[in-house]
C-alpha positions in Angstrom: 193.7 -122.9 -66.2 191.2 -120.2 -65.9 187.6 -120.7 -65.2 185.0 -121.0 -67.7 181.6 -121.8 -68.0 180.0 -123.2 -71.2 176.1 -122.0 -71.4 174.5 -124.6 -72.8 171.6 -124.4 -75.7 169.4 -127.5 -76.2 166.9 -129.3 -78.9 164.3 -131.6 -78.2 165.8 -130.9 -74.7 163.6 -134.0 -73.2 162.7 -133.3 -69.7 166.1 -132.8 -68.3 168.5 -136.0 -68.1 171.2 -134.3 -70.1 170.8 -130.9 -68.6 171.0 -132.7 -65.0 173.9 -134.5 -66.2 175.6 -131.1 -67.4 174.9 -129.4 -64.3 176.0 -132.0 -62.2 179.7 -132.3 -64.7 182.8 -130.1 -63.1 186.2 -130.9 -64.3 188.3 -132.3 -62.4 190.7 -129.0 -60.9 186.6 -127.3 -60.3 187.4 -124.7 -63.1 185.1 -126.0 -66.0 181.1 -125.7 -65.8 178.2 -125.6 -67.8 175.3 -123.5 -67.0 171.4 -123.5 -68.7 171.3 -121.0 -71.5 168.1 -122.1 -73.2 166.0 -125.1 -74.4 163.2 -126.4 -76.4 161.0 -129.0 -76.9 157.5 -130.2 -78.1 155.8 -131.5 -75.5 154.0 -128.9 -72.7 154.4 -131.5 -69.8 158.4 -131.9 -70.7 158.6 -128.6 -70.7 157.1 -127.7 -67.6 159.4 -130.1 -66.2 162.4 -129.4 -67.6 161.5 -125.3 -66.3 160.7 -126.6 -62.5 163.9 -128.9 -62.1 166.7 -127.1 -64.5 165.6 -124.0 -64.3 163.9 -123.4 -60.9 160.8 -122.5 -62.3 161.6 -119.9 -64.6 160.0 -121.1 -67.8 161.5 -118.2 -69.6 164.3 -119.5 -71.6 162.0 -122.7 -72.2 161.0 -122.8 -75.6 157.7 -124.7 -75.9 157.2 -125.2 -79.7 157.6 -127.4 -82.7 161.7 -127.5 -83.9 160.0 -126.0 -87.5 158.6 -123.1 -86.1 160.9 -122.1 -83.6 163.2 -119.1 -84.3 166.7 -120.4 -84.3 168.2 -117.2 -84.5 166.7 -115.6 -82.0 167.5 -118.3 -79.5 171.0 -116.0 -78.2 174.8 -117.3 -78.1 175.9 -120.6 -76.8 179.1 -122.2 -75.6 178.1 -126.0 -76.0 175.0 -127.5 -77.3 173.3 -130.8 -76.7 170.6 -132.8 -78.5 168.7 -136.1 -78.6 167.2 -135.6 -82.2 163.9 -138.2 -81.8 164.7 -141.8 -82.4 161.6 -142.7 -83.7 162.4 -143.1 -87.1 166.1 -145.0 -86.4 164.7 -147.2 -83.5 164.7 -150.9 -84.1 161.3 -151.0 -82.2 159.9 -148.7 -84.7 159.5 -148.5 -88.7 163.2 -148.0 -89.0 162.7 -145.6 -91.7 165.7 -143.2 -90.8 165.9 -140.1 -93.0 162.8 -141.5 -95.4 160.2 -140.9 -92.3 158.9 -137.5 -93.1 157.8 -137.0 -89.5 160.8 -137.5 -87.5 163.7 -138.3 -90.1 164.7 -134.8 -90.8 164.4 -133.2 -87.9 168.5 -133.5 -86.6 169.0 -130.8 -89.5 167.6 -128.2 -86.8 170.4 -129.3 -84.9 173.1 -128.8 -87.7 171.2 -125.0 -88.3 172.4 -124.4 -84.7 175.6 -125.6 -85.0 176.1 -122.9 -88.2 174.5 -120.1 -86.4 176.6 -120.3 -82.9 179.5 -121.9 -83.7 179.5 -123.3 -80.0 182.7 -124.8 -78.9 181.3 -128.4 -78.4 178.0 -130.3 -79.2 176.6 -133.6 -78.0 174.2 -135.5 -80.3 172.3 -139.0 -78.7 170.6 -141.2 -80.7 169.5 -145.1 -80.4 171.8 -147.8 -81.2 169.7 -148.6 -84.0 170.3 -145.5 -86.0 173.3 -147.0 -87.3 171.7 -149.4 -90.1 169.0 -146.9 -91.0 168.7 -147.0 -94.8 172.1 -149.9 -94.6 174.1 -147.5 -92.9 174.1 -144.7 -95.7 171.2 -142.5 -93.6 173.6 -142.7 -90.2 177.0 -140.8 -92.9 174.9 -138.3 -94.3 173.7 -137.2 -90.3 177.8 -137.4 -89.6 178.6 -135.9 -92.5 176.4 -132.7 -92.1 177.8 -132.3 -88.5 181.2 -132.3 -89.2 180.1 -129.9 -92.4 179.0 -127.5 -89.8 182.8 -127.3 -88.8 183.2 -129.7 -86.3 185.7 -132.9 -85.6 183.6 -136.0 -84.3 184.3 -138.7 -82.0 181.0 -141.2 -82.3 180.8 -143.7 -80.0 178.4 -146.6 -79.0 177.8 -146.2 -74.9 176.5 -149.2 -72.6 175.8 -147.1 -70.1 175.6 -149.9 -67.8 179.3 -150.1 -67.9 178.7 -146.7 -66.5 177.9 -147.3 -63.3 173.8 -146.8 -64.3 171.8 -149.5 -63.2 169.8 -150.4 -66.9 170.8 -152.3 -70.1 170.7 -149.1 -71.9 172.9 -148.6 -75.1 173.0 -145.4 -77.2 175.0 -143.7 -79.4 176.8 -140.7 -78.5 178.4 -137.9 -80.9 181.2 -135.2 -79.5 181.9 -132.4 -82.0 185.0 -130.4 -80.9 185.0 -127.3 -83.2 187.3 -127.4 -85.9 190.1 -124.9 -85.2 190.4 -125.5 -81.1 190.7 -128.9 -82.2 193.6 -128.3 -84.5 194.6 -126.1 -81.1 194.9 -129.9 -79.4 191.9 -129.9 -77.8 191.1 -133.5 -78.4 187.8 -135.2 -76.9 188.8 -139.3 -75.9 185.5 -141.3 -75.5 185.8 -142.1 -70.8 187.1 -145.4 -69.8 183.7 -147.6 -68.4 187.2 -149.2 -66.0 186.2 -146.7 -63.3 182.9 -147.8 -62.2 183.6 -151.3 -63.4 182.9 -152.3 -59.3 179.9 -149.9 -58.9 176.7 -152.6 -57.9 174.5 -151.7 -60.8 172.0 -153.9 -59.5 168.0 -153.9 -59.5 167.8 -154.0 -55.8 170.3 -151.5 -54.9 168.8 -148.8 -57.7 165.5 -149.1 -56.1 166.4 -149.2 -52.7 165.6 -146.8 -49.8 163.2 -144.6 -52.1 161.4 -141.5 -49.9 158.2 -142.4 -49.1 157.4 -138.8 -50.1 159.0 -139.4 -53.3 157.2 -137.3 -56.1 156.1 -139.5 -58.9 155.7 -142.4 -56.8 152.2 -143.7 -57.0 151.2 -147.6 -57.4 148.8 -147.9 -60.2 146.1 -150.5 -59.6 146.1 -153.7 -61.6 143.6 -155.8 -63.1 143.5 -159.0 -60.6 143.9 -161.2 -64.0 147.3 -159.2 -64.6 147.5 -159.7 -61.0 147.6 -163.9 -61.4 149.2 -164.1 -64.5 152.5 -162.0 -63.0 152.1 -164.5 -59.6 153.4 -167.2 -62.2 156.3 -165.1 -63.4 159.4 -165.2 -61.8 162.2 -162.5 -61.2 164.1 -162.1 -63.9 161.9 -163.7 -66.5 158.8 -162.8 -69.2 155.2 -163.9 -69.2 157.0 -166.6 -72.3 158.8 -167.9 -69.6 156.6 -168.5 -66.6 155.4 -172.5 -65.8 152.6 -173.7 -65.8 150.8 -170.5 -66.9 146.9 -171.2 -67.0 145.3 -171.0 -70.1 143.4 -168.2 -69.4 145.9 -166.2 -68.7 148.3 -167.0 -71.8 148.9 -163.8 -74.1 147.5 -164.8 -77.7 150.1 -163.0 -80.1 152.6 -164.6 -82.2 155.7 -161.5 -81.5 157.2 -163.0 -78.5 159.0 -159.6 -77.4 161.1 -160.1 -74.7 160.0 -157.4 -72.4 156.5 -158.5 -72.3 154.8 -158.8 -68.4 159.4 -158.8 -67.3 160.0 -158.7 -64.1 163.3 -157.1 -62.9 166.0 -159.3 -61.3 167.0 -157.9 -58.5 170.5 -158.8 -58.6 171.0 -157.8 -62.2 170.5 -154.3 -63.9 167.3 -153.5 -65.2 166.2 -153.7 -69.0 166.1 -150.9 -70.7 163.4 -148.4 -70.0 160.8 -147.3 -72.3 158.8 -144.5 -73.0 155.3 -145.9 -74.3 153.8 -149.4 -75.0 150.4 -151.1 -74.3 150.0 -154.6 -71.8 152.7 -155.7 -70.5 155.6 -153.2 -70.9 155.6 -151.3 -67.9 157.9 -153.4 -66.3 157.3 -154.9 -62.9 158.7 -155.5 -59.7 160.4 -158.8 -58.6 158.6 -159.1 -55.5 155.1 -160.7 -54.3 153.0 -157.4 -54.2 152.4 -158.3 -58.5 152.9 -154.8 -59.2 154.3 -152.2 -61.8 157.2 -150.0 -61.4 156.0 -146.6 -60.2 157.3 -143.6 -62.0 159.8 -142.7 -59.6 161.4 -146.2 -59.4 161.5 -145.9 -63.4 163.2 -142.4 -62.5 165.7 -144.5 -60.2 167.0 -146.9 -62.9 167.5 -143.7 -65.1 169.7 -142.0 -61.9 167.4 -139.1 -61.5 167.5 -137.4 -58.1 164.7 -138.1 -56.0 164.0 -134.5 -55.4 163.7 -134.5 -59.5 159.9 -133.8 -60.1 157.8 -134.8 -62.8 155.4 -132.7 -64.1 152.1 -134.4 -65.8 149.9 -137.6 -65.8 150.9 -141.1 -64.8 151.6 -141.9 -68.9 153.3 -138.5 -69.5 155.7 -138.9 -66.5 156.4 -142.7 -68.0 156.6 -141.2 -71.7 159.2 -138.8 -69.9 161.4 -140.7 -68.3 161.7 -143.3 -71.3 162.7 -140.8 -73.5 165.9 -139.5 -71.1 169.3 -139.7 -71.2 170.1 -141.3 -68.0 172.1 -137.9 -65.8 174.5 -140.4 -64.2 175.8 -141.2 -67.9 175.8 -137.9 -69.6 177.5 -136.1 -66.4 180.8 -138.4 -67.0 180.3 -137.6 -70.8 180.4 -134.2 -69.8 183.1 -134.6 -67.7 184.8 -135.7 -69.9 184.4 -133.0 -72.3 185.4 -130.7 -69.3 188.7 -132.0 -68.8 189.8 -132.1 -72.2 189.0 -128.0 -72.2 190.9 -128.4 -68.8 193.7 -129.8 -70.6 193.3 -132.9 -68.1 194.3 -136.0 -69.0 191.5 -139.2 -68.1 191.1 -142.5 -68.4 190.0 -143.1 -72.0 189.4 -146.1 -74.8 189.2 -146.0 -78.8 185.9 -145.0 -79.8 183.9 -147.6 -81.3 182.6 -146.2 -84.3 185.1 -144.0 -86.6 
């Protein structure tokens, strides 16, 4: 096979977990790539970020802007194109409201407009597990139904990407769109086996092990000495619901028991699943006696970003960053993945578990 290299256009382009994972992805004979082409995104701080790591600096082909304004056909050919759509409208957490929120519920459209205009070989689409039972299910066909419109064959797959090898209770649905007429050429995308890394210690302890102590992104906020005492009574492993003998005063008066509230990570199990935003109690903490948060760079850790990867923005930014990722350990076997099957290279492969 010859070599090629798929440049790569991206939507709400996040600040860089699938690009990272795209960059890192080479098929397996080292004849398939994909290279940057161009991005956008909303938020300034995501940008900047996504322009220091993916792009070395050069900003240039980093669109900045609101998906509604930006010019879509002035953006320049693509090979492949990736997007996370937001999630806010299909996430469980959220109001659920799928294509009915008329902030967020829309917005994958832009996405389909892209596809139309380029006619890239392959797309991605990630979305939260929950999008699936937005408006009963019917809001999840119309979304597959416009992308295969646009000319595409799917394969839509539910990925626990801690069968991955990533070190995080994370779950989200990916779509692969292989155009139309290459895939009637046999070039047929098979969701990757999870068998491979099926031995791979996806462990707290290990992900958070041996981090630089110049890290970027790796400051320890201060606590309040009551959050202080109330996480003393909290084991690893378990909630604030959970923890004996919990004094009154430091009980949390609210009648939602979420799960994740004041959790401290096991270190011999992988993480929960992190998040971008939340008030007390959802920054996740460490297992050990210091009674502390995560730092940003440890949350960076459990989502398999380098260490060298550097965050650009506040201490909530950088968090609100990092939730919102795809983890690049995770999307680099989804890309290889797509690489070899260009590469006509067979892989280890299982049914896909939506259809």
């Amino acid at each position: 096979m010859s070599k090629e290299v798929f440049r790569l256009g991206e939507l709400f382009c996040g600040p860089g977990g699938i690009a990272c994972g795209a960059h890192n992805a080479v098929s397996d004979d080292g004849e398939k790539t994909i290279v940057h082409a161009w991005a956008n995104d909303f938020d300034h701080d995501t940008c900047e970020t996504y322009a220091k790591n993916i792009c070395h600096g050069d900003g240039s082909s980093v669109y900045c802007s609101d998906v509604r304004e930006l010019d879509i056909a002035a953006l320049g050919p693509i090979d492949a194109f990736a997007y996370g759509f937001p999630c806010n409208s299909f996430s469980n957490v959220g109001e659920h409201q799928g294509l009915d929120n008329e902030k967020f519920g829309q917005l994958y459209t832009y996405g389909v407009e892209v596809l139309k205009q380029y006619q890239p070989k392959w797309f991605l689409a990630e979305n939260v597990s929950g999008i699936r039972s937005a408006g009963d299910g019917d809001h999840f066909k119309i979304i597959l139904e416009d992308l295969a419109a646009a000319g595409y064959t799917l394969v839509t797959n539910l990925y626990k990407f801690e069968e991955y090898g990533v070190p995080q209770t994370r779950h989200r649905i990916i779509i692969v769109g292989i155009r139309n007429d290459l895939d009637a050429q046999g070039i047929k995308f098979r969701v990757p086996s999870p068998e491979p890394y099926k031995n791979c210690d996806i462990s707290a302890g290990t992900a958070l092990a041996g981090i630089p102590v110049d890290a970027p992104n790796n400051e320890i906020r201060k606590l309040q000495e009551k959050v202080k005492r109330r996480l003393s009574y909290i084991k690893p492993g378990q909630n604030v619901w959970q923890a004996e003998n919990l004094p009154p005063e430091l009980e949390i008066k609210t009648r939602t028991k979420i799960s994740q509230i004041y959790r401290k990570l096991d270190p011999d199990k992988p993480s929960y699943t992190v998040t971008a935003a939340g008030g007390g109690g959802t920054f996740m903490y460490h297992w050990s006696d210091e009674q502390r948060e995560l730092t940003n760079r440890e949350r960076a850790r459990i989502q398999t970003f380098p260490d060298d990867f550097e965050f650009v923005g506040n201490y909530s930014s950088v968090r609100k960053q990092i939730g919102m990722a795809v983890p690049p350990r995770g999307a680099e076997i989804i890309f290889r993945a797509i690489l070899n099957t260009f590469a006509g290279i067979d892989y280890p492969s299982v049914e896909p578990s939506m259809s």
